[in-house]
N, C-alpha and C positions, 0 to 999 in steps of 0.2 A: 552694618547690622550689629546689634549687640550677642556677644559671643559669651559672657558669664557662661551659658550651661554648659559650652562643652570644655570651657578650663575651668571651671571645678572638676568634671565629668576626669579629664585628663591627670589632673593632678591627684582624684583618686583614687586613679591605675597606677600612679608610681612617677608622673612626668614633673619636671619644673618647669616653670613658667613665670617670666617677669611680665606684669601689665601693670605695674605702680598701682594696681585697685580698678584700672578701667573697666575691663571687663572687655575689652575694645583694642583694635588695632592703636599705635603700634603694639610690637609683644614681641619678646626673647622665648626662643625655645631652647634650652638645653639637651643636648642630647647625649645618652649613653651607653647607646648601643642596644638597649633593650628595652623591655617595662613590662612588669610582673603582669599586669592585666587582672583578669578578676571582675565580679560583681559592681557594678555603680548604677544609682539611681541619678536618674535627669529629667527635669522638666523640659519636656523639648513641645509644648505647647505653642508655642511661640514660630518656633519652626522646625520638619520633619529633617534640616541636614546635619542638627547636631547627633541624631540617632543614627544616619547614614556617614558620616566621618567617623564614631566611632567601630562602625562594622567592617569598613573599607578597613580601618587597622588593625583590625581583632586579629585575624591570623597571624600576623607576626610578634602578637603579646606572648607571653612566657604561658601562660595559661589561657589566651583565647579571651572572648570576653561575655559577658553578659548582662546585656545593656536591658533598664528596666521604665518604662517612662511612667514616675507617678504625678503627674499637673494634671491641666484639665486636657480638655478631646486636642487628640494629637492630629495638625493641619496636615492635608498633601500627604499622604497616607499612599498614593501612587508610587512617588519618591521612591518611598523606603522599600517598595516592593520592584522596583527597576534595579535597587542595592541588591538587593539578595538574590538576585535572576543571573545579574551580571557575577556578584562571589561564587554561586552555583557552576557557573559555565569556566569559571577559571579554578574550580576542585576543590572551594570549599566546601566545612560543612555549615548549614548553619538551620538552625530550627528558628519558625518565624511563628508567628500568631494564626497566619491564613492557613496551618498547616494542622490544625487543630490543638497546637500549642496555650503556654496560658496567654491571657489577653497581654498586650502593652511589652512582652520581653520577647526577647531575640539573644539567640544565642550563635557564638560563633566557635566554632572548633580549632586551637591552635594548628596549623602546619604550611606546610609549603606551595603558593599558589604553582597552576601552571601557566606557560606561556602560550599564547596559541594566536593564530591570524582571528580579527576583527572588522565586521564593515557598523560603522558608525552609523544610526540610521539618522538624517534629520533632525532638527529640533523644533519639534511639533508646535512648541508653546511659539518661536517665534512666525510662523503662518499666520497668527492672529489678526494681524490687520490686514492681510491680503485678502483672505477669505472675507471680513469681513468689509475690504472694497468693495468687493464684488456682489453683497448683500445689502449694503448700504446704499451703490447704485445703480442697481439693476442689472450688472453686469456677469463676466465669469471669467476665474481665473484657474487654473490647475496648475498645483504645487507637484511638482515632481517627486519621485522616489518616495511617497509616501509607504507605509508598511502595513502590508496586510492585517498582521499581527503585530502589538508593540503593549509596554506597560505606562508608555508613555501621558501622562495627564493631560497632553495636549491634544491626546485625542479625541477627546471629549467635546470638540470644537465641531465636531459632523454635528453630536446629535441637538447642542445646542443652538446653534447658527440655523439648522433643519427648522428648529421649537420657532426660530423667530423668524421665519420666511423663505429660508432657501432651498437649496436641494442640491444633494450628491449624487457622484457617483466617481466609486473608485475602480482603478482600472490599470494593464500595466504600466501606463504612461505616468501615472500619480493620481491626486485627489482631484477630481474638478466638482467645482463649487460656481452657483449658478443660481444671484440674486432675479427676485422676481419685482422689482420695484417698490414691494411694501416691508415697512420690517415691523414686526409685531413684541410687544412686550413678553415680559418672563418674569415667573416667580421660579427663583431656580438657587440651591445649594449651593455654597461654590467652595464649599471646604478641602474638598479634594483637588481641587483645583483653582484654586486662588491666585494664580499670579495667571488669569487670563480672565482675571477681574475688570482692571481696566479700559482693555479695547471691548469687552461685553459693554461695560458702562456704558463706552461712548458710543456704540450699537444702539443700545437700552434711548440714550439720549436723542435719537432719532426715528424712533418708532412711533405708532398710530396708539402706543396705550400705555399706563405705568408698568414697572417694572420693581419687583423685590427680589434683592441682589441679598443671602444671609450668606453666617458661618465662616465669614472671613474677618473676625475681627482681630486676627493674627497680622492681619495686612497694617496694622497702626505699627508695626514694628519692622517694616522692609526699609530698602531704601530710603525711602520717608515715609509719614503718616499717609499709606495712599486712600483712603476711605479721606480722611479729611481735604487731600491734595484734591483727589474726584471731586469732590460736592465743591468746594472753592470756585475749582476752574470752570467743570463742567457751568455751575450755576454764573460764574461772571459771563458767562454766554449768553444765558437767559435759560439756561434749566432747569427745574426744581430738582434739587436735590437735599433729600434728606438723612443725617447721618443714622444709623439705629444702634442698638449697644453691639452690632455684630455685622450691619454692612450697609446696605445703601436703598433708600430710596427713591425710586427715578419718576420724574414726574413731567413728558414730554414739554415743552413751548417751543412756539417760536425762537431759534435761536440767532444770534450777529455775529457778525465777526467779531477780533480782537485776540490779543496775545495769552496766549496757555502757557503756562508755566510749568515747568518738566520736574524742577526742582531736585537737580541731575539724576532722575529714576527713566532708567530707558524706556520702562513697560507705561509710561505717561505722556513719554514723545511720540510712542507711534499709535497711542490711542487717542490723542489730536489731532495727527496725520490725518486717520479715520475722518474723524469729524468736518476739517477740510476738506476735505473730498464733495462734502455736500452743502458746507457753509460756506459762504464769498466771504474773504476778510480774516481768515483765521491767522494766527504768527503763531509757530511753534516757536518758544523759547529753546536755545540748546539745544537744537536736532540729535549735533552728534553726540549725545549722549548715548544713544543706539548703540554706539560703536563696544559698549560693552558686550552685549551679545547678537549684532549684527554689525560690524563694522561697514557692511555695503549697502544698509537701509537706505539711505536717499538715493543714490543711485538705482538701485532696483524698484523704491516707492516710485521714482520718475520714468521707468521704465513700463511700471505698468498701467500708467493711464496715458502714456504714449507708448504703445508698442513695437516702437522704431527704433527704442532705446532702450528695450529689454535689458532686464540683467539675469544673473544666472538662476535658475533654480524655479522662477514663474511663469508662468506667459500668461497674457491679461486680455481684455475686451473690457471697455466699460462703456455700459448702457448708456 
């Protein structure tokens, strides 16, 4: 992903930094032991973790930091409020917007975190395609150790997967999720949530009605173009998909099998996966590309529509 905002961002706290101009991996960081810290504006339009790496560092600046975003609407806005929950709990200070602070800055108190025991909860955002097995075909799956309470954006997968035909319930055991054989379209925001754009698409691409996917036209700048990767793949299947200046619109058919192209972006292997599920002929290109943030997705994807071969963390039924 392109990184420009937060090495400028870095460089004017006080850091060096060699990228020959990329803006982009590779990159030298010099280090000196410190960095004055202070005031800098960033467009992090683009994406919420250049505002969230700088806060995660603020404490150990010379002055703390305070971070200002002046671009257009800042994406994933959950992100940066999971940053400031988790600085909070390890004894920062830090002033946020939610707190009736001014809009778009955050501030972070120089001093000394503490240490302390942590249970990691899940990562909500990768459920996506399970749950939406389970909606896609009729069936039902429950994701363990889900959390009652979380800041997490992927929790936002009850109430949207609910909008398009299923139904919850959560419990000590985890989430179960529990397709009713129809999936229905959505006209639905997906700014705060955007990187669980793609397995919705391929949802969206099998349901009884159109669908308008906005507010993620941040996603042209992820691992690849995925708003353009979507409509390509999607549509070489036979779906209508139309780009809009900010996200997708999805226009059911008929769809065939044939090869999807991942275009090494993990969140595109497993929303083909999806689609296979209910399409004969599908080839995911590069499976494992998963492996960036589930390195045991095939094996758990084969596990839950054979339950003989469960993997850890689901257990499946499919209709």
């Amino acid at each position: 992903r392109p990184l420009h905002g937060v090495i400028d961002a870095l460089r004017a706290l006080g850091a060096r930094i060699d990228d020959a101009g990329r803006g982009a991996l590779p990159l030298t960081v010099h280090g000196t032991g410190s960095l004055e810290g202070g005031t800098v504006e960033i467009d992090a339009s683009s994406s919420s973790q250049f505002v969230s790496a700088l806060l995660l560092s603020g404490p150990r600046f010379n002055q703390g930091v305070e971070v200002r975003h002046v671009g257009g609407s800042l994406p994933s806005l959950p992100h940066i409020r999971m940053t400031v929950e988790m600085l909070r709990a390890a004894g920062a200070k830090v002033d946020a917007p939610e707190d009736g602070g001014e809009p778009d800055v955050w501030r972070v108190t120089p001093g000394a975190l503490l240490g302390r025991d942590l249970t990691v909860e899940p990562d909500l955002s990768n459920a996506a395609p399970f749950l939406a097995a389970a909606l896609v075909t009729g069936g039902r799956v429950t994701v363990r150790d889900w959390p009652a309470r979380t800041t997490q954006p992927g929790d936002a997968l009850r109430e949207i997967f609910t909008r398009m035909g299923g139904s919850c319930e959560l419990t000590e055991d985890g989430l179960t999720f529990t397709g009713t054989g129809r999936v229905h379209g959505i006209t639905a925001d997906l700014h705060e949530v955007g990187e669980l754009t793609p397995v919705i698409a391929a949802v969206a691409a099998l349901a009884d009605s159109p669908s308008e996917l906005s507010g993620i036209a941040h996603l042209r700048l992820h691992e690849t173009d995925r708003l353009a990767a979507l409509a390509k793949e999607l549509g070489g299947l036979g779906c209508g998909v139309t780009e809009t200046s900010d996200g997708l619109r999805i226009e059911p058919r008929p769809l065939h099998g044939g090869v999807f192209r991942t275009y090494e972006d993990h969140r595109l292997a497993t929303a083909a996966a999806v689609v296979g599920l209910v399409v004969e002929g599908v080839q995911v290109e590069n499976v494992a590309t998963t492996a960036k943030t589930l390195p045991e997705f095939p094996e758990m994807w084969t596990g839950l529509v054979d339950p003989g071969a469960a993997g850890p963390g689901t257990s499946g039924r499919r209709g």
